[in-house]
C-alpha positions as CSV (number, residue, x, y, z in Angstrom):
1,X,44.2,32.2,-17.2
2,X,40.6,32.3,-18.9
3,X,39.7,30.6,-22.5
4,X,41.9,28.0,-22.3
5,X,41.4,26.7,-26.3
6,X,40.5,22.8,-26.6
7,X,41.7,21.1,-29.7
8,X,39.2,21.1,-32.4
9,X,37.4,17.9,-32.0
10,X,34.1,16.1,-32.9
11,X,31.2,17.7,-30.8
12,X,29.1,14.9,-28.2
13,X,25.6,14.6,-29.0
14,X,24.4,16.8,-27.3
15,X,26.5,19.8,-26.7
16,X,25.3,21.8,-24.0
17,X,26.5,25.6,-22.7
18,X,27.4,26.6,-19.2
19,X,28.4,29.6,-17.4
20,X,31.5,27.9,-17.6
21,X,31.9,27.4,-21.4
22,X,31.7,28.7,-24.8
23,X,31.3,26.9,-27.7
24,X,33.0,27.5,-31.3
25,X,32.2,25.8,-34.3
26,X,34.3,25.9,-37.7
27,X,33.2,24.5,-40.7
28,X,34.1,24.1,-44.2
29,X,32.3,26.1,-47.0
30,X,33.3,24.3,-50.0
31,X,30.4,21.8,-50.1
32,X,28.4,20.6,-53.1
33,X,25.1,20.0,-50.9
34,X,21.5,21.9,-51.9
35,X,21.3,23.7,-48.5
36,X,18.8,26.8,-50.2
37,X,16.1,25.1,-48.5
38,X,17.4,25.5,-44.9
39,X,17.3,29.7,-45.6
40,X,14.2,32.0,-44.8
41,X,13.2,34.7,-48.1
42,X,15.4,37.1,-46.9
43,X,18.0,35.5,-46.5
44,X,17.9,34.1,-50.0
45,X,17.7,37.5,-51.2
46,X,20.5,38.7,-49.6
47,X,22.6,35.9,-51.7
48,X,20.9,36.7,-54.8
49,X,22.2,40.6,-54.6
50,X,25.5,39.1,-54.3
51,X,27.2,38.9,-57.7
52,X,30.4,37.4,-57.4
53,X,28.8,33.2,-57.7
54,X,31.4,32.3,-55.0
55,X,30.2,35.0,-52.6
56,X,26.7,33.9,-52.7
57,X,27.6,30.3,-52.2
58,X,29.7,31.5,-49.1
59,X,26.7,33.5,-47.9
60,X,24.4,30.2,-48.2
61,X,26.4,27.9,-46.7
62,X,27.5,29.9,-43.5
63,X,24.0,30.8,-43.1
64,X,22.7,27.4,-43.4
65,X,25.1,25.6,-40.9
66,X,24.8,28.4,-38.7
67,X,20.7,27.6,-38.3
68,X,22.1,24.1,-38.1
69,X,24.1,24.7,-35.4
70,X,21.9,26.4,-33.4
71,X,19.1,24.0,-34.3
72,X,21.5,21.2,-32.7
73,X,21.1,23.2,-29.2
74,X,17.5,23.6,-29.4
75,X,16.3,21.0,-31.0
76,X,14.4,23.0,-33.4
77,X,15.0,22.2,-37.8
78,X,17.0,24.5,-38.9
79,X,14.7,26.1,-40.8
80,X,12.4,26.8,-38.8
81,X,14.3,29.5,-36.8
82,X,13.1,32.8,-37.2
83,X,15.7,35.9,-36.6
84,X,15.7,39.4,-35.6
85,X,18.6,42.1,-36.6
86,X,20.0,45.1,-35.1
87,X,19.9,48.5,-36.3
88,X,23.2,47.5,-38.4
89,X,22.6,43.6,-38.9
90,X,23.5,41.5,-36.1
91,X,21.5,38.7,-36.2
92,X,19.3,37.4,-32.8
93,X,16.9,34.5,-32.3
94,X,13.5,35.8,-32.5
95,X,10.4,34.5,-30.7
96,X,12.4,32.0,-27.9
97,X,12.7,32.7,-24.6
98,X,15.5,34.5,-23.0
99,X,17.9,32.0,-22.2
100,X,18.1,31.3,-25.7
101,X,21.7,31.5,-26.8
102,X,24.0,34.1,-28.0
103,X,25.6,33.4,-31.3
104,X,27.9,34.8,-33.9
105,X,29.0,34.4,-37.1
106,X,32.4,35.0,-39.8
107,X,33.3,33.6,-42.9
108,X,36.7,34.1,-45.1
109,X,37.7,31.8,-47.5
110,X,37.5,28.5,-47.7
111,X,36.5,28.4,-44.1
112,X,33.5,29.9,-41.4
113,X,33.3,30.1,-38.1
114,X,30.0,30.0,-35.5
115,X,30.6,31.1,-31.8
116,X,27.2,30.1,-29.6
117,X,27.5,31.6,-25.7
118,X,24.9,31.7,-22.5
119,X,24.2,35.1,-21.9
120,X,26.6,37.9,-22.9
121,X,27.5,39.2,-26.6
122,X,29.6,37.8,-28.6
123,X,31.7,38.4,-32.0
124,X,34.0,36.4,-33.9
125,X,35.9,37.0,-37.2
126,X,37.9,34.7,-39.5
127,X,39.9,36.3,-42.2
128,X,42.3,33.7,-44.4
129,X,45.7,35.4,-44.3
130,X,46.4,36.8,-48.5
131,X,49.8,37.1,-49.5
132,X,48.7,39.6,-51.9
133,X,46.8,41.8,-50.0
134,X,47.0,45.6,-49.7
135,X,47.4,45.5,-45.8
136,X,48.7,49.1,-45.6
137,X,46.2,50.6,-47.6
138,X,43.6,48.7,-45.6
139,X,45.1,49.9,-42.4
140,X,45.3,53.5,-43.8
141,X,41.5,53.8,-44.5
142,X,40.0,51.7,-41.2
143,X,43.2,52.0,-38.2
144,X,43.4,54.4,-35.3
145,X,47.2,56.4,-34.7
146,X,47.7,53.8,-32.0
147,X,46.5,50.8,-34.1
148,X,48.7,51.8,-36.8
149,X,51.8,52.7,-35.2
150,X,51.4,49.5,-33.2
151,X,51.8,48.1,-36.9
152,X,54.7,49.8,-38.1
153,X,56.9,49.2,-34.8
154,X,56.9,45.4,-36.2
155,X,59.5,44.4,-38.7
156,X,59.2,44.0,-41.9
157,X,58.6,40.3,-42.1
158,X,56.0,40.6,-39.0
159,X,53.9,43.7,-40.2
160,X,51.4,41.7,-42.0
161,X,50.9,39.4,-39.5
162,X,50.2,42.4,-37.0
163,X,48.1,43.7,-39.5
164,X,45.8,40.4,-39.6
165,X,45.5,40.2,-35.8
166,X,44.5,44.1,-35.6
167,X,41.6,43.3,-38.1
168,X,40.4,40.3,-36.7
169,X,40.2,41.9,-33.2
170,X,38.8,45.3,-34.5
171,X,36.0,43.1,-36.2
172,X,35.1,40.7,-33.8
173,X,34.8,43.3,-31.2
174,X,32.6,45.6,-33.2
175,X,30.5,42.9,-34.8
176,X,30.5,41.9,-31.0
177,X,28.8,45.5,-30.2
178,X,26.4,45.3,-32.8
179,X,27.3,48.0,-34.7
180,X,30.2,47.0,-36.9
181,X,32.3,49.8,-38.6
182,X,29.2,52.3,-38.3
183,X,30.0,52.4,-34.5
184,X,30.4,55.7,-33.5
185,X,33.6,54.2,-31.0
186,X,35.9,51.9,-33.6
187,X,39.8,52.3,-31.9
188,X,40.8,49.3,-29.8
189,X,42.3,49.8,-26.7
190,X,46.0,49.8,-26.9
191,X,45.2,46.8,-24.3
192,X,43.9,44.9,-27.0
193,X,46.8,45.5,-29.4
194,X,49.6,42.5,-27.9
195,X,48.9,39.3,-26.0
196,X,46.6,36.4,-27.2
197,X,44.5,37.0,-24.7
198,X,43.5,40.9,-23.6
199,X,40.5,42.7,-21.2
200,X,39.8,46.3,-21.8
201,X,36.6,48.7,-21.7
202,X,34.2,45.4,-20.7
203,X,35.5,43.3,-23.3
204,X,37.9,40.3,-23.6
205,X,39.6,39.7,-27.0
206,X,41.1,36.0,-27.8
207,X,43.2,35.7,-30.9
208,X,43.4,31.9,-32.2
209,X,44.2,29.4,-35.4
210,X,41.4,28.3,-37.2
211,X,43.7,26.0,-39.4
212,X,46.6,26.7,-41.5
213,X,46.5,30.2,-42.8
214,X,43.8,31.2,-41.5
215,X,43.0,33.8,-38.2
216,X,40.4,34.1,-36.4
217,X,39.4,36.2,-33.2
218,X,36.3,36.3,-30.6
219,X,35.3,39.4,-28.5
220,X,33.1,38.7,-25.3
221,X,32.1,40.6,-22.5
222,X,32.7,38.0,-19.7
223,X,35.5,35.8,-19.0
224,X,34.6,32.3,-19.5
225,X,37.4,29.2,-18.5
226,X,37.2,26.9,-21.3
227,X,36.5,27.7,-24.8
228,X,35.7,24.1,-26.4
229,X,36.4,24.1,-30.2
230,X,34.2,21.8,-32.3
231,X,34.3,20.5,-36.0
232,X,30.9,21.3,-37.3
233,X,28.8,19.9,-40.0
234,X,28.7,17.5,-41.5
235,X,29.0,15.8,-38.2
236,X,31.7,12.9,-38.3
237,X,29.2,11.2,-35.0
């Protein structure tokens, strides 16, 4: 069976990607460091138009240990990476050459999550699982028929749980895309609905922990046979 999950684990010095492995890195966002000077201009702007002080901090520190992260596999500071985005966001690397990575990034919480690959697209999402949130209004406004009746054929007890693992797929795979929720094609695959592991329309989903009470999911368009899980920044080597 593909993406067989590693435990999360201390990364080696030099991590490097194969056709054989992807790489996913989760790391805490409650940190008191000064990491503003690892960001580009517009990136800084994007956290000053957020107004909620706990949002912006969020938005710094994902977007800090993601250039981090991907400075690790280059060997380039982090802030001198350069980026391009999509027509609705996704970030790229700009100006490196084409094997340069693949990369994605979530954040929820207390808690973000990086996923680096060797050439194919890639998504991830994190969401930390609320107690108090509105699931069914949520699923109302953004799930298909199938999606939600999938939903409602759980019990009770289960439905929120459901509810989490639809949202975490649905995201990763359309952040995966490129296109997010202004993708003209937004219903999973009934394929993609059960099983911790699915394949459907080009794309393979993997549902997994991130610790407890949180859930996170990656989308990919290849099978790969090991996903290695590592505890990112700071590094504890």
């Amino acid at each position: 069976m593909p993406f067989f999950l590693t435990p999360w684990q201390a990364p080696p010095l030099r991590p490097e990607l194969s056709d054989q492995t992807l790489h996913i890195w989760r790391f805490p966002l409650n940190c008191t460091e000064s990491l503003e000077n690892l960001l580009d201009e517009q990136e800084l702007q994007r956290a000053g138009r957020l107004r909620v002080p706990g949002k912006a901090r969020a938005f710094i520190v994902a977007r800090a240990r993601l250039r981090q992260i991907l400075g690790f596999y280059l060997g380039l500071a982090p802030e001198a990476l350069r980026f391009d985005y999509g027509l609705y966001g996704k970030p790229a690397l700009a100006g490196l050459p084409d094997e340069a990575p693949s990369f994605n990034l979530s954040h929820s919480g207390n808690w973000g999550l990086c996923v680096v690959s060797k050439g194919c697209a890639v998504g991830v999402d994190i969401e930390a699982l609320g107690r108090s949130l509105d699931y069914a209004k949520l699923a109302a406004g953004f799930f298909s028929k199938s999606e939600q009746h999938w939903l409602q054929a759980g019990s009770e007890r289960e439905r929120r749980r459901r509810f989490f693992l639809i949202w975490t797929r649905k995201e990763a795979w359309l952040k995966g895309k490129g296109g997010g929720f202004s993708d003209s094609v937004q219903d999973l695959d009934r394929a993609h609905l059960q099983g911790c592991c699915t394949h459907a329309g080009g794309w393979w989903i993997r549902s997994f922990p991130v610790t407890r009470d949180y859930l996170a999911a990656l989308a990919v368009t290849r099978d790969f046979p090991l996903l290695q899980r590592w505890n990112g920044w700071p590094l504890s080597n």
